[in-house]
NUVEX-667259 format. One record per residue (C-alpha): residue number from 1; residue in three letters; x, y, z. Coordinates in pm, whole numbers, plus 32768, in hexadecimal, padded with zeros to 4 digits. Example, Ala and Ser with C-alpha at 12.3 -4.5 7.8 and 13.67 -1.06 7.14 Angstrom:
BEGIN
+-----+-----+------+------+------+
|   i |  aa |    u |    v |    w |
+-----+-----+------+------+------+
|   1 | ALA | 84CE | 7E3E | 830C |
|   2 | SER | 8557 | 7F96 | 82CA |
+-----+-----+------+------+------+
END
This chain:
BEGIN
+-----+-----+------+------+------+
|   i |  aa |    u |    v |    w |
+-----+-----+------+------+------+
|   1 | UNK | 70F2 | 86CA | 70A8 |
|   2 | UNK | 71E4 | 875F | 6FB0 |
|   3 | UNK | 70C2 | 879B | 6EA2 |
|   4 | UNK | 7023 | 885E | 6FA6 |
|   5 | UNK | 713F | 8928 | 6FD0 |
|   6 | UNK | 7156 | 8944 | 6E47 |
|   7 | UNK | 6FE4 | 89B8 | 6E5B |
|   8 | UNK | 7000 | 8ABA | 6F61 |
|   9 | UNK | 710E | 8B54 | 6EAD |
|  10 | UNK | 706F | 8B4E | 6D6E |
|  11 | UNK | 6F6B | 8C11 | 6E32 |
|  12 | UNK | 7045 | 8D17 | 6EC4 |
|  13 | UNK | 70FC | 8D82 | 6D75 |
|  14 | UNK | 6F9B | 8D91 | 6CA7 |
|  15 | UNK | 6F49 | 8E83 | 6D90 |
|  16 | UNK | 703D | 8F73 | 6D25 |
|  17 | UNK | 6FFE | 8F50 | 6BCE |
|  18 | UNK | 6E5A | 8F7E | 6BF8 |
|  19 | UNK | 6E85 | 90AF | 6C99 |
|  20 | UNK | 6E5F | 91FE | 6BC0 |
|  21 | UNK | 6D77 | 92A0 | 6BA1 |
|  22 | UNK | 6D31 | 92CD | 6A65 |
|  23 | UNK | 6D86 | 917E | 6967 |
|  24 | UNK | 6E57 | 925C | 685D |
|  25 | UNK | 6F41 | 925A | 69A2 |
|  26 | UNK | 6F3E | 90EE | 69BC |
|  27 | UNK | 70A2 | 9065 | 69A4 |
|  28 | UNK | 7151 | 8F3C | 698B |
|  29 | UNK | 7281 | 8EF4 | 69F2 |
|  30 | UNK | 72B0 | 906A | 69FA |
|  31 | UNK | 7276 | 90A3 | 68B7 |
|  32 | UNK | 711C | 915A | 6844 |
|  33 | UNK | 7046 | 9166 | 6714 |
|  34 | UNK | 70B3 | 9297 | 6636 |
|  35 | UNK | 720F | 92A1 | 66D3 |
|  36 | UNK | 732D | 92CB | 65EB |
|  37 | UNK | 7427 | 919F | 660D |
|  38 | UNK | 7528 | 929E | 660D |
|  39 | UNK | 74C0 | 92EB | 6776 |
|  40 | UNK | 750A | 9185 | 67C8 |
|  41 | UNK | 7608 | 90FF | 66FC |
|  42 | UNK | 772E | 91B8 | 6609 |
|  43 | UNK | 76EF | 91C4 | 64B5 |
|  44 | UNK | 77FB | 9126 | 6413 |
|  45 | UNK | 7787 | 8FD5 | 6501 |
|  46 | UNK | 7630 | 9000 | 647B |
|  47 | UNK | 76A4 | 8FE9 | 62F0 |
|  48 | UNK | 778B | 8EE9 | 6347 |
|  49 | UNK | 7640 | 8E26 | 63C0 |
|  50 | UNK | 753A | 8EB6 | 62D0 |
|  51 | UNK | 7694 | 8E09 | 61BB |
|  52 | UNK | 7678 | 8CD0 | 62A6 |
|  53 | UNK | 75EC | 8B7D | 6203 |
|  54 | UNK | 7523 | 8B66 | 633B |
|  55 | UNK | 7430 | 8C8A | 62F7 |
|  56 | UNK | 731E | 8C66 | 626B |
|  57 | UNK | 727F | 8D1E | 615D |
|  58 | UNK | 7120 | 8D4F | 610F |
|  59 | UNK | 70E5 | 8D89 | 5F9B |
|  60 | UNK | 71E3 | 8E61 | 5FAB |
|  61 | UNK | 70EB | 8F78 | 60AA |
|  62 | UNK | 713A | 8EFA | 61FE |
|  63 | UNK | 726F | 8E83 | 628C |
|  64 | UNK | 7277 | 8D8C | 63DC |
|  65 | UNK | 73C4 | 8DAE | 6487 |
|  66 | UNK | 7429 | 8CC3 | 65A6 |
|  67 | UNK | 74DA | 8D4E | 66EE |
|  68 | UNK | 7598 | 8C86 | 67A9 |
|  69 | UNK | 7659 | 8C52 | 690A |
|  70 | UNK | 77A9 | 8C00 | 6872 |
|  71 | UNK | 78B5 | 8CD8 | 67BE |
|  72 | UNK | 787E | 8BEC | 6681 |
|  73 | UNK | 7752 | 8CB6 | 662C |
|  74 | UNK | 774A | 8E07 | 65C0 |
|  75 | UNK | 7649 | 8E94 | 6669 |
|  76 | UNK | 76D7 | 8E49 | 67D7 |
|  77 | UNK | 7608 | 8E52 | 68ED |
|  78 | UNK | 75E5 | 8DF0 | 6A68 |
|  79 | UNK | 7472 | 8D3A | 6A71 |
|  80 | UNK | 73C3 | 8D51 | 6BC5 |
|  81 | UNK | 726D | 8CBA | 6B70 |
|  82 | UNK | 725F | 8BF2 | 6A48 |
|  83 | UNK | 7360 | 8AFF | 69BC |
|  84 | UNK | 7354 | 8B65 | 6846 |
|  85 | UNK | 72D7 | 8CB4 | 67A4 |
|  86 | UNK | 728F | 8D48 | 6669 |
|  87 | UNK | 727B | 8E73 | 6598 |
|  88 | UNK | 71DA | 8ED6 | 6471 |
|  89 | UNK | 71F6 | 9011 | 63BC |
|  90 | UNK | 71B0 | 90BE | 6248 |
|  91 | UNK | 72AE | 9078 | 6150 |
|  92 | UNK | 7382 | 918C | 6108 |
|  93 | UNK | 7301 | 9264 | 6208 |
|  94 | UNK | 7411 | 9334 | 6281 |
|  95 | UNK | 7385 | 9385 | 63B5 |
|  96 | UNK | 7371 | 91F8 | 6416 |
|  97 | UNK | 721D | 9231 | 64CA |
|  98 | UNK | 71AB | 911D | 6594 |
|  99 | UNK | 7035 | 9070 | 64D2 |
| 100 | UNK | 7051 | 8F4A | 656C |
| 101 | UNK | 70FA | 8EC0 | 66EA |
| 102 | UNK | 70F1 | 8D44 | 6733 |
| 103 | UNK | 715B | 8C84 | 6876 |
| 104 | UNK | 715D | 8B26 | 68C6 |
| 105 | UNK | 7181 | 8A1D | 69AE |
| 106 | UNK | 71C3 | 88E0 | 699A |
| 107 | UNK | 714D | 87CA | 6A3B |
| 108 | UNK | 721D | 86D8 | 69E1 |
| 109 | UNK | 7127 | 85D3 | 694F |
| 110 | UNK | 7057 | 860A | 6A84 |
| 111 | UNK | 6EF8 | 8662 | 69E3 |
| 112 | UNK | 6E36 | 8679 | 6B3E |
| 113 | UNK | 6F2F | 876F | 6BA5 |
| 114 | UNK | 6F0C | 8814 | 6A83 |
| 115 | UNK | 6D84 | 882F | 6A82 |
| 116 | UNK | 6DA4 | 88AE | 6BE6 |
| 117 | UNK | 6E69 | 89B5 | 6BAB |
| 118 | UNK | 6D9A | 8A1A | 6A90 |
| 119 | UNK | 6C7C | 8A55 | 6B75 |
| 120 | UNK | 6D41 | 8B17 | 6C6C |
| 121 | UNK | 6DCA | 8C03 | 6B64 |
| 122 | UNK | 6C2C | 8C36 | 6ABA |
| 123 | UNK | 6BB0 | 8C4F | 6C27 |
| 124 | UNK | 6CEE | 8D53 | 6CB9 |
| 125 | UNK | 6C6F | 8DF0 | 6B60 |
| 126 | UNK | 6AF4 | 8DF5 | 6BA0 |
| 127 | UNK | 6B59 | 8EA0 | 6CF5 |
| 128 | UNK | 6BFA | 8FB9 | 6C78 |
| 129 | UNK | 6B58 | 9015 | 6B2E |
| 130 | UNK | 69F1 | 9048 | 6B44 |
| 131 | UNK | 68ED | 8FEA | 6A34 |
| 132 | UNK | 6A11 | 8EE7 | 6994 |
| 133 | UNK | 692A | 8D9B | 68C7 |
| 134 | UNK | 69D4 | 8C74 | 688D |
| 135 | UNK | 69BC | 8BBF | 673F |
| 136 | UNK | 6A3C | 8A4A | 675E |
| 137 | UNK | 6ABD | 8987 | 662F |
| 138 | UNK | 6B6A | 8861 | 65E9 |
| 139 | UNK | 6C2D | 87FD | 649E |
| 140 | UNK | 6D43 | 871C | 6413 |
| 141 | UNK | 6EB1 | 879F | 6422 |
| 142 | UNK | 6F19 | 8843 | 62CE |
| 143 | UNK | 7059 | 87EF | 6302 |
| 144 | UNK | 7021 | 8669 | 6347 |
| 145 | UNK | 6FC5 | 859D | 61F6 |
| 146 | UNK | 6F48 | 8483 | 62A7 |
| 147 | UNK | 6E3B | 8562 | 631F |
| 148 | UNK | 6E6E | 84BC | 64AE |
| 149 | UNK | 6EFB | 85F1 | 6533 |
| 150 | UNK | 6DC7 | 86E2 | 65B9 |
| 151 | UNK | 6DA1 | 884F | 661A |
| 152 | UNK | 6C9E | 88B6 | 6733 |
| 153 | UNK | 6C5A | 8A27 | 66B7 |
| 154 | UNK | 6BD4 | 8B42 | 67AA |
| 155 | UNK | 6B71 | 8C69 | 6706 |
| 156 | UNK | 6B52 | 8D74 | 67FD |
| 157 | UNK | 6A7B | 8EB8 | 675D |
| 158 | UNK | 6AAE | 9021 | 682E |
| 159 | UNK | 6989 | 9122 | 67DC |
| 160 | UNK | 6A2C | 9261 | 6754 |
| 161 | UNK | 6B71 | 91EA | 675B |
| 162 | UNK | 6C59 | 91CD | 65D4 |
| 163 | UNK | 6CF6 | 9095 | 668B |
| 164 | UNK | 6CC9 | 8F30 | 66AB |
| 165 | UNK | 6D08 | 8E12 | 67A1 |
| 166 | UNK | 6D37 | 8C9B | 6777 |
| 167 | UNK | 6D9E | 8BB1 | 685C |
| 168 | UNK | 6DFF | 8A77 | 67BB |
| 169 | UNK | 6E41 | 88ED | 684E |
| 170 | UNK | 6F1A | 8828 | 6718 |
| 171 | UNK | 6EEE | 86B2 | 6766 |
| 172 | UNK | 701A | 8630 | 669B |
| 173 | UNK | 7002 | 84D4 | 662F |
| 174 | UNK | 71B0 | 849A | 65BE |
| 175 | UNK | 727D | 84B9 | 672C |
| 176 | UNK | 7350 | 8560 | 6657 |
| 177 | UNK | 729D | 8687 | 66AF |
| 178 | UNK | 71FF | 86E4 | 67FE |
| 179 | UNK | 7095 | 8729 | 6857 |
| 180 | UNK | 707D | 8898 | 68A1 |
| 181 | UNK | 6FBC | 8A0B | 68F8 |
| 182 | UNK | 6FBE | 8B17 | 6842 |
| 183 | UNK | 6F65 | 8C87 | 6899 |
| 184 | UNK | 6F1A | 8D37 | 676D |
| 185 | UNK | 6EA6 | 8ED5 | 672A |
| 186 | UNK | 6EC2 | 8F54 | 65DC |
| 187 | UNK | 6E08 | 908F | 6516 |
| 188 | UNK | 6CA3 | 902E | 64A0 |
| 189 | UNK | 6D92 | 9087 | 6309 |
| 190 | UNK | 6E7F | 8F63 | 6384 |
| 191 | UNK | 6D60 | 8E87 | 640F |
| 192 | UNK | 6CB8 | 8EAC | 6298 |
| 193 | UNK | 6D98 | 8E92 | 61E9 |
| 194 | UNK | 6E39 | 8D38 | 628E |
| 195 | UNK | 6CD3 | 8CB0 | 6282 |
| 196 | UNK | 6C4D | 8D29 | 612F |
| 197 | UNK | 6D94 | 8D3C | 606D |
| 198 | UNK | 6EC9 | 8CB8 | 60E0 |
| 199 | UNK | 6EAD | 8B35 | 609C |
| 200 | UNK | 6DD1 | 8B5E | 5F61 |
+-----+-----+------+------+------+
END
């Protein structure tokens, strides 16, 4: 009974998040695609976490930055949908403008709830954006050396759209780390780039 509950309220909040119309307005968390941070977040918090050990660079282009629910993290910030979410922007762009917006759910090391919620998330997706193909993938973790952790990849392409979608299920094999869901939209530059360039 309570995973139903969990499911219908899953259900309710992707709602709100599926409904612009157009998918340059698609937001998570608030937060949009092209937005400056410094809309969201004051700047002196968002060099203090660009400075953090926690961010991540890539090749010195792209920065990931991590928001969190607690005052221990720099880029503060009450989370309604997702339990984790992350940011990643040019480096040394002065405007901060959003590439790349990331939310996640865990499942804790529940992979059928995981998978389910996956679907629900493509399908609420299907619904709302029209002409959206789905291309499935599955790979080993980066991340994991014993090659045990696996990532079930969606690719979601939009027609005439400088965006992309991914909806993501991370199977974690160390219970150090929990199974999870991730939501991802990024600009087709950020999507290249993290695909052709960024772990080369």
């Amino acid at each position: 009974m309570k995973i139903f509950i969990l499911i219908i309220f899953l259900i309710f909040n992707l709602q709100s998040w599926t409904s612009a119309d157009d998918v340059s307005e698609f937001e998570i968390e608030g937060i949009s695609i092209g937005d400056s941070l410094l809309e969201h977040f004051k700047k002196i918090n968002i060099e203090k976490e660009i400075k953090s050990e926690f961010s991540f660079k890539y090749k010195n282009k792209f920065i990931g930055l991590g928001v969190g629910q607690t005052n221990e993290f720099p880029l503060f910030k009450k989370l309604d949908q997702f339990d984790e979410l992350g940011i990643t922007i040019k480096n040394n762009d002065e405007k901060y403008l959003v590439h790349g917006l990331s939310g996640e759910m865990l499942c804790f090391n529940n992979i059928d709830k995981c998978m389910f919620i996956k679907d629900q998330i493509i399908n609420d997706l299907k619904n709302t954006f029209s002409g959206i193909e789905v291309n499935s993938w599955e790979a080993k973790h980066r991340m994991d050396k014993t090659g045990k952790s696996i990532v079930y990849g969606n690719d979601l392409q939009l027609n005439n759209y400088d965006i992309s979608l991914s909806v993501s299920v991370y199977d974690m094999s160390d219970d150090a780390y929990n199974d999870s869901v991730k939501l991802s939209i990024m600009t087709n530059e950020l999507n290249s780039f993290i695909k052709f360039e960024a772990y080369k």
